[in-house]
C-alpha positions as CSV (number, residue, x, y, z in Angstrom):
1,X,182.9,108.6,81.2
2,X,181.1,106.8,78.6
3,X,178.3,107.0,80.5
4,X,178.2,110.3,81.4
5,X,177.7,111.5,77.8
6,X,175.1,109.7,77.5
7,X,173.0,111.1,80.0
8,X,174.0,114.4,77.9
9,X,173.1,113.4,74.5
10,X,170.1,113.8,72.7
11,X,168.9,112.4,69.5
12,X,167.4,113.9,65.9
13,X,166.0,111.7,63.7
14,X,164.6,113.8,60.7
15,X,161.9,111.6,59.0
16,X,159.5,111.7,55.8
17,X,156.8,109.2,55.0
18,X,158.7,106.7,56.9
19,X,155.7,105.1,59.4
20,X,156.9,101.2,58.7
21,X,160.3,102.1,60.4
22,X,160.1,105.0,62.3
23,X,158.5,103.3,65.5
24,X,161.4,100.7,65.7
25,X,163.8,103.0,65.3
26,X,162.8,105.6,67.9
27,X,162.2,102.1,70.4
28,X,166.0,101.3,70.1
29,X,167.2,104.8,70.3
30,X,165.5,105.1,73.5
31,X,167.1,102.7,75.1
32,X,170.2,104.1,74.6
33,X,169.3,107.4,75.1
34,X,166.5,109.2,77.1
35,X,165.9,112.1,74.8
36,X,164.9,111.2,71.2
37,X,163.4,113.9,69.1
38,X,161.8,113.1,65.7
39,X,161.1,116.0,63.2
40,X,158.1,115.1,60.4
41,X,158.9,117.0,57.4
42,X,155.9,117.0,56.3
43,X,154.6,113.3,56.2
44,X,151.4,113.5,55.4
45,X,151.3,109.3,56.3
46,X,151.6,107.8,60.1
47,X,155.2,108.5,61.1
48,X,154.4,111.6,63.3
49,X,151.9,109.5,65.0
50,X,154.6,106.1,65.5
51,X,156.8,108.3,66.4
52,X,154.9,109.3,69.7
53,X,153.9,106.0,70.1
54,X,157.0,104.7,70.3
55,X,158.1,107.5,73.0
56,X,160.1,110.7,70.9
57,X,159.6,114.0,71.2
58,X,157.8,114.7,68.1
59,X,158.1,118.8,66.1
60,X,156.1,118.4,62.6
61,X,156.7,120.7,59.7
62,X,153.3,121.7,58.1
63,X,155.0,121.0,54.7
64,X,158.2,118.8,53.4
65,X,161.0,121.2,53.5
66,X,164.2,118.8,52.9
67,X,165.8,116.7,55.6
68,X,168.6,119.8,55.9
69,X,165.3,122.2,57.2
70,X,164.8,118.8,59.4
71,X,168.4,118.5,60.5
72,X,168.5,122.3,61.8
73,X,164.9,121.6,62.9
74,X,166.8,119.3,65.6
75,X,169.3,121.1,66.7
76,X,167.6,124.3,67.1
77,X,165.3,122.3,69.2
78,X,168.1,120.6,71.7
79,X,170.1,124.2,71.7
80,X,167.3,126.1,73.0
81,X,166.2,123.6,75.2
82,X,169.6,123.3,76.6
83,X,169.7,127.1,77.0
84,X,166.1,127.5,78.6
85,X,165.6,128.3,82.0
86,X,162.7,125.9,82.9
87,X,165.7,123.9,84.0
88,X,165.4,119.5,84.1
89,X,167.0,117.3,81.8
90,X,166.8,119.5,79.3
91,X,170.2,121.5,80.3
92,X,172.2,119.0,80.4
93,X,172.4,118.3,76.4
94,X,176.0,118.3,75.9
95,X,176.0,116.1,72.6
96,X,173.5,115.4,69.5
97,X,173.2,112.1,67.6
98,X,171.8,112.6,64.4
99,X,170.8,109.6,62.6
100,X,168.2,108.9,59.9
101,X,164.7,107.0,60.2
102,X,164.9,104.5,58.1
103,X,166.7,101.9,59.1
104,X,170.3,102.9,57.8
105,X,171.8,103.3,60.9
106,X,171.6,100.7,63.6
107,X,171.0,103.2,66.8
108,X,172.8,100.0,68.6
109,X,176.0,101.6,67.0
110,X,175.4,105.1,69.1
111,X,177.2,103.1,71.8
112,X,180.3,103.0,69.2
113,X,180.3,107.3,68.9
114,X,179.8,107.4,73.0
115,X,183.0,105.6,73.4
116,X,184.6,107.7,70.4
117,X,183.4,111.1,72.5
118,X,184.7,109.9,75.8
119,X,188.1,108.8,74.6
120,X,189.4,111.4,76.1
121,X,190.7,113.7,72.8
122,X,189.3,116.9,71.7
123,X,186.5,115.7,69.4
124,X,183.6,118.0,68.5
125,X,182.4,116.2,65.6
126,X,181.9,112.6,65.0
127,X,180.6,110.8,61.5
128,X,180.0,107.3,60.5
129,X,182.2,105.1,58.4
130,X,180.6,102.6,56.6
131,X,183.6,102.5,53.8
132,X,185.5,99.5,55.4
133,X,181.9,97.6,55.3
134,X,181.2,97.6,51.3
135,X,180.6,94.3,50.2
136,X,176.4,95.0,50.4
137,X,176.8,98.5,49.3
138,X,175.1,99.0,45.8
139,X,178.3,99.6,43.1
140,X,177.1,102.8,42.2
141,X,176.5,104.0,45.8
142,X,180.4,102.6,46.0
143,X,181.9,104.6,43.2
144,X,179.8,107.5,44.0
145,X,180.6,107.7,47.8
146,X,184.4,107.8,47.4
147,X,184.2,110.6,44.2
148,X,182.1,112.5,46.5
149,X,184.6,112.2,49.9
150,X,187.5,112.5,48.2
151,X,186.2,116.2,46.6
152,X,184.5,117.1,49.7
153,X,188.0,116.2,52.4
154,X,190.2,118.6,50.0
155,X,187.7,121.2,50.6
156,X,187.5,120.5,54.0
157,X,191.3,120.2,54.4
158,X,191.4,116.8,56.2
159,X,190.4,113.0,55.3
160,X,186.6,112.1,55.6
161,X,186.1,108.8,54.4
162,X,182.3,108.9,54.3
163,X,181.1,112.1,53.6
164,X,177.7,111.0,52.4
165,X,177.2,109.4,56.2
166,X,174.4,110.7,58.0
167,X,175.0,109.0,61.3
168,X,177.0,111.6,63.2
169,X,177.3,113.1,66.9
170,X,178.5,117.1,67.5
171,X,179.1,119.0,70.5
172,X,176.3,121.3,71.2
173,X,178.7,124.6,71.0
174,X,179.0,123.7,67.0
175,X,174.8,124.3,66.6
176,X,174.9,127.7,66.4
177,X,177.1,127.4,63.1
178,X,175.0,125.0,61.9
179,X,171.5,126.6,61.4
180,X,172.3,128.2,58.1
181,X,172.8,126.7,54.8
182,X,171.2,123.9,52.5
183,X,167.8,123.1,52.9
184,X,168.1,119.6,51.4
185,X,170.5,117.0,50.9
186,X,173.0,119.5,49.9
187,X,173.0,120.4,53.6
188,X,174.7,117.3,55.2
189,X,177.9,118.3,52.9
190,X,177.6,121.8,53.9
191,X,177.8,121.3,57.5
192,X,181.2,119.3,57.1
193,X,182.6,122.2,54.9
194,X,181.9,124.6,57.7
195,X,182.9,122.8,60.5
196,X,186.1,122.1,58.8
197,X,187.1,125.8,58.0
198,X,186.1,127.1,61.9
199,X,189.2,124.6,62.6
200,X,187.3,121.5,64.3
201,X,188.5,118.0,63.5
202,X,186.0,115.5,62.2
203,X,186.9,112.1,63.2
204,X,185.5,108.8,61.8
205,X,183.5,106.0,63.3
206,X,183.3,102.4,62.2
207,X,179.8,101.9,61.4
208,X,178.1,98.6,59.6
209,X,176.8,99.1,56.0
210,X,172.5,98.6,56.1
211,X,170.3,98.8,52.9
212,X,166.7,98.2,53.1
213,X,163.8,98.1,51.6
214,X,163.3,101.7,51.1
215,X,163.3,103.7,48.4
216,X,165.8,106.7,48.4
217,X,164.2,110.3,48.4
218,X,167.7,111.7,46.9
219,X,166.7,112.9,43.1
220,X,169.5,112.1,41.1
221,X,169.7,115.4,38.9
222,X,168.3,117.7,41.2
223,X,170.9,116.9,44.2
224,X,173.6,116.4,41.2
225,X,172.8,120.2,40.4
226,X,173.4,121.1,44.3
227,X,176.2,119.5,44.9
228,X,177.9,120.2,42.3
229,X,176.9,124.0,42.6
230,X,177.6,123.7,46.4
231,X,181.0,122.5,45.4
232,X,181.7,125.5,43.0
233,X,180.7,127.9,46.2
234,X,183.3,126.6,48.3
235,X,185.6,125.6,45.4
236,X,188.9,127.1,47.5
237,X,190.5,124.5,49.4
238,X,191.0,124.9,53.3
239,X,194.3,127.1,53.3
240,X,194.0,127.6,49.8
């Protein structure tokens, strides 16, 4: 079975000014799965180009528009594909893996949300856990991370340990929800919010805690202000 979603799941990797990782990272996605898109938002560095080289599918943005614009980018991408009738591979995306490109997420791990989609229970939506895994997670990053699930799982009406993942894997029938919303960071939260309150389960996945070298492109006041105002939009509980 395991196998079998595989050969229906295709990857997003939104990317920005990431060309020392991006080629490495598309490599060992690929040989775990055939279809690996990458979406340049705007890099005006090499990551478009080492993204080809390395064998993705590569759909630039003329300009940066936040990895959310990136994200539904993706997914628009694999939807219509899967939808088009010039036939081949492209039909049989089932599943999406979205996962970021700078080394965060180990696409060796994909293997791990495979086996958590073929399991055999109804699970649309998949997200990594790296909570269990702390001990080289930056303090702040710590504290912040479990403020932020624990607000964001009583708005979404069930547990999410790590929210703030963006290693994740959805059934294609969810992509049609998911193309409005945040533009930016904001955006990952959103999509959990409304998956939640159409009814779908989101179900966690084990995943190994990786910091490297670097720098993060979330702005701490700016993505504050969204979150926090994201949170007073969809301040009513699920139910409530």
């Amino acid at each position: 079975m395991t196998e079998k979603i595989r050969s229906q799941t295709a990857a997003v990797i939104p990317a920005y000014q990431d060309e020392k990782h991006i080629g490495d990272i598309v490599r060992r996605t690929r040989e775990r799965l055939e279809r690996v898109l990458v979406v340049d938002d705007g890099s005006t560095d090499q990551t478009a180009q080492r993204a080809g080289e390395a064998g993705a599918e590569v759909v630039l943005h003329n300009q940066n528009r936040g990895k959310g614009e990136a994200i539904k980018t993706g997914l628009g991408h694999w939807f219509a594909t899967a939808n088009s009738s010039r036939g081949g591979l492209g039909r049989e995306v089932a599943w999406v893996i979205l996962l970021d490109s700078d080394g965060q997420h180990l696409p060796e791990e994909i293997d791990s949300f495979l086996a958590a989609a073929a399991s055999g229970t109804q699970r649309a939506f998949l997200i990594g856990n790296r909570m269990n895994d702390v001990a080289c997670m930056p303090f702040i990053r710590r504290v912040v991370n479990r403020y932020m699930s624990r607000r964001i799982s009583r708005l979404c009406g069930q547990k999410i340990p790590d929210t703030q993942c963006g290693f994740r894997m959805l059934d294609r029938q969810l992509i049609p929800e998911l193309l409005s919303g945040g533009n930016r960071f904001d955006y990952e939260t959103e999509v959990l919010i409304i998956v939640s309150r159409k009814g779908y389960r989101i179900d966690s996945v084990p995943i190994t805690t990786v910091y490297t070298d670097q720098v993060s492109k979330i702005h701490l006041v700016r993505d504050a202000f969204r979150f926090f105002k994201l949170m007073w939009r969809y301040r009513k509980p699920v139910g409530g």
